[in-house]
C-alpha positions as CSV (number, residue, x, y, z in Angstrom):
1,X,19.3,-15.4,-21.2
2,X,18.1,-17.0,-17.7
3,X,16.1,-14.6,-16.7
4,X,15.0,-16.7,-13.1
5,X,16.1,-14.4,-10.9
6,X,16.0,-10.7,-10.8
7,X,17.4,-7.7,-9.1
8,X,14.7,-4.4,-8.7
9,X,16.4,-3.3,-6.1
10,X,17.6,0.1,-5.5
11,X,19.9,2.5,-4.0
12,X,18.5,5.9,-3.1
13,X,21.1,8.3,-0.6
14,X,22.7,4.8,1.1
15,X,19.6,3.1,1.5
16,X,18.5,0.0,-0.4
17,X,14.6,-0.4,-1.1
18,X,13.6,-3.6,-3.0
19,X,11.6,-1.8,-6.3
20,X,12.2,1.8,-7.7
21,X,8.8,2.4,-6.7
22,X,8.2,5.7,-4.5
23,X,5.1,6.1,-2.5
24,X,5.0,9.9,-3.4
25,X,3.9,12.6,-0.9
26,X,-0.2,12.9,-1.0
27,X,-2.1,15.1,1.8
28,X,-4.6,14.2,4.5
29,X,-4.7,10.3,4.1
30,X,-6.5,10.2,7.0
31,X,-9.9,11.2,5.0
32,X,-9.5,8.4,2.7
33,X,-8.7,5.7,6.0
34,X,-8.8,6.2,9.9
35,X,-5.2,5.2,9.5
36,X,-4.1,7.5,7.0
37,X,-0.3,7.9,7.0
38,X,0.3,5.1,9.2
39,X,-0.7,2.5,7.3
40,X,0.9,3.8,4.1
41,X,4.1,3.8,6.3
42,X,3.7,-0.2,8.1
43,X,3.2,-1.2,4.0
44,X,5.8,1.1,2.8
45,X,8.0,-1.1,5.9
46,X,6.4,-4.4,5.0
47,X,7.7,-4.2,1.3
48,X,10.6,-2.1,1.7
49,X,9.7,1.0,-0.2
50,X,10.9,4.9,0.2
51,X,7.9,7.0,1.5
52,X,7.9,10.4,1.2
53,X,5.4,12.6,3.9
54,X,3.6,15.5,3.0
55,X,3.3,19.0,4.5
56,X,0.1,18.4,4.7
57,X,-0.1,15.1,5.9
58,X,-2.6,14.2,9.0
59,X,-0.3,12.3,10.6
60,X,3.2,13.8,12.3
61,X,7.0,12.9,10.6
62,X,7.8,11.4,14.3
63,X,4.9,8.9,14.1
64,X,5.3,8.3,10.2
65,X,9.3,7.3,10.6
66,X,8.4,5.4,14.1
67,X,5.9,2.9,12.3
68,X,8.0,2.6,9.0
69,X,10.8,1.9,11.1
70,X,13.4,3.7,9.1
71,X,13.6,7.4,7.4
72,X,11.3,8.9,5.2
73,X,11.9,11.7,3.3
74,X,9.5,15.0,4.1
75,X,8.1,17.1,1.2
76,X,7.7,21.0,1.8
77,X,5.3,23.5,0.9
78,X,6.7,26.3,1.8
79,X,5.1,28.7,3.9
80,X,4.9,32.9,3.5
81,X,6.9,33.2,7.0
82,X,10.4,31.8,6.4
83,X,10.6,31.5,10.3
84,X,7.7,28.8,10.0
85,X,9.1,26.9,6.9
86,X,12.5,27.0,8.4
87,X,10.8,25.4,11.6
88,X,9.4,22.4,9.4
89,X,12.4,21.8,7.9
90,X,14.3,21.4,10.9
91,X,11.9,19.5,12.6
92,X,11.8,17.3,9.8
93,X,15.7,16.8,10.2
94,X,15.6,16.1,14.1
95,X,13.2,13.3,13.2
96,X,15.7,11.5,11.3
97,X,14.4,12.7,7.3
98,X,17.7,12.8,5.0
99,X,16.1,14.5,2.2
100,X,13.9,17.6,1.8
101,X,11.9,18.0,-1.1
102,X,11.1,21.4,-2.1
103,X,7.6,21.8,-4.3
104,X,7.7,24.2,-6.8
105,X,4.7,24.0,-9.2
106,X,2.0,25.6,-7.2
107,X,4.0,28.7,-7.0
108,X,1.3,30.2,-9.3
109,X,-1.6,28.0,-8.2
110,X,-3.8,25.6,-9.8
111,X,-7.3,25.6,-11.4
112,X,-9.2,23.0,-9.9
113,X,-12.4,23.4,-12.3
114,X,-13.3,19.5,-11.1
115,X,-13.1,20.7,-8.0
116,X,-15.0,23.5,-7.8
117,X,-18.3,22.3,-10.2
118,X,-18.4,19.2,-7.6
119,X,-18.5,21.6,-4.5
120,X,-21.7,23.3,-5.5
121,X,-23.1,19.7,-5.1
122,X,-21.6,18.9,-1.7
123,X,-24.2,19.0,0.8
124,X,-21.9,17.7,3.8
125,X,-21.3,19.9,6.7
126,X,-17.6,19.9,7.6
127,X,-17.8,21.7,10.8
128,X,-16.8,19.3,12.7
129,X,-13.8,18.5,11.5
130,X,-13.2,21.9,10.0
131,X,-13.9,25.5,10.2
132,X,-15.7,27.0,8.0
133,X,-17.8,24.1,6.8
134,X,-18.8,23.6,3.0
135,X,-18.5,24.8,0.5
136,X,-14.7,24.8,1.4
137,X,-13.9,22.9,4.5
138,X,-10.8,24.0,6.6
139,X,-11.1,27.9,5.3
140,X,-12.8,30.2,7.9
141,X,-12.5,34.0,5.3
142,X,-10.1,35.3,7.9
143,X,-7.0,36.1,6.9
144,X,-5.1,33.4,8.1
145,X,-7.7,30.7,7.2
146,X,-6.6,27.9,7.0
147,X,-7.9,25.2,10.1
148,X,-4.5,23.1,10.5
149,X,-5.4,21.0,13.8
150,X,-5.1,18.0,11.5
151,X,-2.4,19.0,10.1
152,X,1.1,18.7,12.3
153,X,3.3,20.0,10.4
154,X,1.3,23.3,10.0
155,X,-0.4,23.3,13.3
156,X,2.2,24.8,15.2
157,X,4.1,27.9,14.1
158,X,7.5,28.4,15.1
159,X,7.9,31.1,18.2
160,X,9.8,34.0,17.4
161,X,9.5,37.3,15.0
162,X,7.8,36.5,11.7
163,X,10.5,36.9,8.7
164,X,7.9,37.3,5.7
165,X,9.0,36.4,2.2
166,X,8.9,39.3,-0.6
167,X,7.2,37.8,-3.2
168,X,7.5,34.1,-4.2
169,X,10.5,31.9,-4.0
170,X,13.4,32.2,-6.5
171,X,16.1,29.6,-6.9
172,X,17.7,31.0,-4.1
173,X,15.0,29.9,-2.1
174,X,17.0,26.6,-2.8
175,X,20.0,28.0,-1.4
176,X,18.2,29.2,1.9
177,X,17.0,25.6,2.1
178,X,20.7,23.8,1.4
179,X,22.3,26.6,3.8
180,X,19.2,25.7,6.7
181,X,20.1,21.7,6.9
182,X,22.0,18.9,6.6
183,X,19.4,17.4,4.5
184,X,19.6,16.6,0.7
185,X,17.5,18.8,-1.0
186,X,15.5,17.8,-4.0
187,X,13.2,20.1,-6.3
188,X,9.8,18.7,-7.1
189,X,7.6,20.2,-9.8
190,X,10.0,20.0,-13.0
191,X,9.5,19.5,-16.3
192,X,12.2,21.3,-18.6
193,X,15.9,20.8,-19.3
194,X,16.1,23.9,-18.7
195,X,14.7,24.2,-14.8
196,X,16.7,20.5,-14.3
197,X,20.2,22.5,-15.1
198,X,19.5,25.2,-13.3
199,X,18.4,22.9,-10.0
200,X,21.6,21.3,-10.0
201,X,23.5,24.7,-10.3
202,X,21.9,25.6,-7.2
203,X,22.8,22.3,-5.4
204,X,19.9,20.1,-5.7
205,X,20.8,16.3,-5.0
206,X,17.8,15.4,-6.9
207,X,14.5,16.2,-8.8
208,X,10.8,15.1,-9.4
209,X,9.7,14.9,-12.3
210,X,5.9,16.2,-11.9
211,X,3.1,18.6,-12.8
212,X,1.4,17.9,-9.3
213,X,-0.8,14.7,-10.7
214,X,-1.8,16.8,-14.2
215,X,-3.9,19.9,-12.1
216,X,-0.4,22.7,-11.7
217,X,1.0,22.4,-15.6
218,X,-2.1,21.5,-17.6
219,X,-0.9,21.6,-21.2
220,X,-1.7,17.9,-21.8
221,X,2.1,17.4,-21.8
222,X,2.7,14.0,-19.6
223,X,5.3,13.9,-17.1
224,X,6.7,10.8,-19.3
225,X,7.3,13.2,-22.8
226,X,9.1,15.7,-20.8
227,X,11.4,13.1,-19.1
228,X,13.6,12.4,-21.8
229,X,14.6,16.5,-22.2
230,X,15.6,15.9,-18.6
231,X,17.8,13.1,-18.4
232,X,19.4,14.1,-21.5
233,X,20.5,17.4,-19.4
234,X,21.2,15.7,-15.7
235,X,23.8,13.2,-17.3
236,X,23.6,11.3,-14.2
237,X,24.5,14.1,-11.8
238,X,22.0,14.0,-9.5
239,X,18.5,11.7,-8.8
240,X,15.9,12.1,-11.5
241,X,12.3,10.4,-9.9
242,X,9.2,10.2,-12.7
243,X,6.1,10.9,-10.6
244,X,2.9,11.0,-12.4
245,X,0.8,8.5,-14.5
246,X,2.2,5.0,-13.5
247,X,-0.6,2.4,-13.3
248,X,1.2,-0.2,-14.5
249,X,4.6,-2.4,-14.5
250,X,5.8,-1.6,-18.0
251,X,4.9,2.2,-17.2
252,X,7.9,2.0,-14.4
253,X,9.7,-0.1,-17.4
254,X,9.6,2.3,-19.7
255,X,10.3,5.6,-17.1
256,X,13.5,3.2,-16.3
257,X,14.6,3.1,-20.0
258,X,14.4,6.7,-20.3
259,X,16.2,7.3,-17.7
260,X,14.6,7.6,-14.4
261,X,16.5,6.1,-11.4
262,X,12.6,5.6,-10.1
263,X,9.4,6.5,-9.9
264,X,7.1,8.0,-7.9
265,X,2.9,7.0,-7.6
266,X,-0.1,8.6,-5.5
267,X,-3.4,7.8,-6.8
268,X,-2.7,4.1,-6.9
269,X,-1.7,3.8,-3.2
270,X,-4.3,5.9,-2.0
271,X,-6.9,3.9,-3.8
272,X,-5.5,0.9,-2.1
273,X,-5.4,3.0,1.2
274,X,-9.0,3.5,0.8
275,X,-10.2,0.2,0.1
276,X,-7.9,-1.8,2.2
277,X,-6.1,0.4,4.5
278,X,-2.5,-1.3,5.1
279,X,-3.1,-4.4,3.0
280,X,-4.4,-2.5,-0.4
281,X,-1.4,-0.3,-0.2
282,X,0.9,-3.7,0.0
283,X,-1.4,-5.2,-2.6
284,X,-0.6,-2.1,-4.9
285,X,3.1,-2.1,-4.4
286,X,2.8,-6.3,-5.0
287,X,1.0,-6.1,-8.0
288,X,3.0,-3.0,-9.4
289,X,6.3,-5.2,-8.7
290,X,5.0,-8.3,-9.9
291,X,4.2,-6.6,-12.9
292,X,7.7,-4.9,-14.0
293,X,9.2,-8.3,-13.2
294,X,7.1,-9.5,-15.7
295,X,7.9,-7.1,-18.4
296,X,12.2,-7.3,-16.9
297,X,11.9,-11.3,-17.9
298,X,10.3,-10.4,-21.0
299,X,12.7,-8.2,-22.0
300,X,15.7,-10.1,-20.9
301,X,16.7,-7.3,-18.3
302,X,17.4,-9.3,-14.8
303,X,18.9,-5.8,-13.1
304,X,17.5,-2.4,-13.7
305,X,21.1,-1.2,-14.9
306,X,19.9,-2.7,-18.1
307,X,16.8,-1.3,-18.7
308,X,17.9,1.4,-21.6
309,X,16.5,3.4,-24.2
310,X,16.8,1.0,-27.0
311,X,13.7,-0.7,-25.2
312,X,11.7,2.0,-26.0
313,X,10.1,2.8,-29.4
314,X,8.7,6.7,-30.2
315,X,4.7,6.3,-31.0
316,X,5.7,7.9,-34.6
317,X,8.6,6.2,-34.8
C-alpha cells in the first residue's frame, strides 16, 4: 500500500483539527510560563489542535479563544453554589465555547501523599502571589479560602441569592447542566461501562476517559485497560476522548484502535510550556504527530478510519 500521504485529521462537533490530539484542560499555566494559557492557545492555533480551558486556568476563556482564534471548549469544576457554576457556564457560552465538560472524579477528593511529603520541604513564601503563604499557598483557614485573583473563572461570583447544592452532584447534575446551555456537554472522569451508559442516558454528547492524571482513581488501573469496557458500551453514540498516559505516537495509535475518536495529553504540553513557552508546546504536538505518522505508514493505515483493533495484541495474548 502507498502509504505517502496521510490523513490525521479529525472532526470533533463540525470542526476539523489536523491530529486527534487534545491539549486537555490543566490549571494555572501561568506558574509554569509568564504566558501560561496564552501560549498553549497561539500553539494550539499554530498547529490546529482542540484546547480545552480549565476552571482553574490563570488566564480568562475571552483571552484564551481570542489568541487561538477559534473556540475552545471550557472544563468545569463545579462549585457548592449552583448560582456560581451556572454563572461559568454561561459565561463560558457567551464567549463562543460549544462544549462543556463536566469533571466528575474529584467528587470524593484525592490523596495527594506526593504532594503533601514535598510541602514540608517548601521553604518559599507565597504571599505575594497568594494568601496564606506556605505550606499551602492560595488557602487563608477561612471558610471561604480559597485566594482566586488568578483565577477568572472563579474570581468573580455571580450576583444574586446563593442556591447551595445538598450534597454532591448526581447524574442529574448533568441534566441541570444540558437544561442551563446550548452547549454540548461532555462527562470527564470515567472509567466503567457502566458510568459511560448511564452518561449517555442522561444526554452527554461525549466522555473523557480519565482518572485525573493517575491521583483521583488510584487502583493502578490505566485509563488505556479501562477503555476498551467503554467503547464496547458507547457503540459509536457519542465522543469517547482517552486522556491519560500518552507520551508517545503509537500510544495515540493504539488508544485509536481501541476505539477512541482521540486523545487527550497534559503533562507533555506543560513540560513543553515550561521549557519553551509557545514553541515547546508546538514542538510537543510536532513530535507527537510526527510520531503516529510514523507508526500509520508502518502499519499501512493512511486515515485513522482504519486504525482498528486487529492492530492491537493483549500483553497475555
Amino acid at each position: 500500500m502507498d502509504v505517502s500521504n496521510l490523513d490525521t485529521s479529525i472532526d470533533l462537533l463540525g470542526n476539523k483539527y489536523s491530529a486527534p490530539i487534545i491539549l486537555c484542560p490543566l490549571g494555572s499555566q501561568r506558574a509554569f510560563h509568564a504566558e501560561g494559557e496564552l501560549a498553549v492557545a497561539r500553539a494550539a492555533k499554530a498547529k490546529n489542535h482542540l484546547q480545552v480551558l480549565s476552571t482553574v486556568a490563570t488566564t480568562s476563556i475571552e483571552d484564551v479563544i481570542a489568541a487561538r482564534g477559534a473556540p475552545v471548549w471550557f472544563q468545569l469544576y463545579h462549585t457548592p453554589d449552583w448560582n456560581q457554576t451556572k454563572a461559568m457556564i454561561k459565561r463560558a457560552e457567551a464567549a463562543g465555547a460549544p462544549a462543556v465538560v463536566f469533571t466528575v472524579d474529584l467528587i470524593g477528593g484525592s490523596n495527594r501523599e506526593t504532594m503533601f511529603r514535598e510541602a514540608m520541604s517548601d521553604t518559599r513564601n507565597c504571599i505575594q502571589c497568594h494568601t496564606g503563604g506556605r505550606p499551602a499557598p492560595g488557602v487563608s483557614g477561612r471558610v471561604d479560602d480559597r485566594d482566586n485573583r488568578r483565577k477568572p473563572a472563579l474570581a468573580k461570583p455571580a450576583p444574586g441569592t446563593p442556591i447551595p447544592e445538598v450534597g454532591t452532584p448526581t447524574w442529574d447534575f448533568v441534566k441541570r447542566i444540558k437544561d442551563t446551555t446550548s452547549m454540548k456537554v461532555f462527562v470527564k472522569g470515567l472509567v466503567t461501562s457502566e458510568d459511560a451508559e448511564l452518561a449517555i442516558q442522561h444526554g452527554a454528547s461525549g466522555m473523557f476517559v480519565s482518572n485525573h492524571g493517575g491521583r483521583a482513581d488510584n487502583s493502578l488501573r490505566a485509563t488505556v485497560e479501562c477503555l476498551p469496557e467503554i467503547t464496547k458500551a458507547v457503540r459509536g453514540r457519542a465522543i469517547v476522548e482517552l486522556d491519560g498516559g500518552i507520551r508517545r505516537g503509537t500510544d495515540i495509535f493504539k488508544a485509536l484502535a481501541l476505539g477512541a475518536t482521540a486523545v487527550g495529553i497534559g503533562r507533555p504540553y506543560i513540560w513543553g510550556l515550561g521549557s519553551f513557552g509557545q514553541d515547546g508546546v508546538e514542538a510537543v504536538l510536532a513530535i507527537l504527530r510526527r510520531e503516529l505518522e510514523i507508526v500509520m505508514r508502518q502499519c499501512g493505515t493512511t486515515t485513522l478510519k482504519q486504525i482498528t483493533a486487529s492492530y492491537v495484541v493483549p500483553r497475555n495474548g
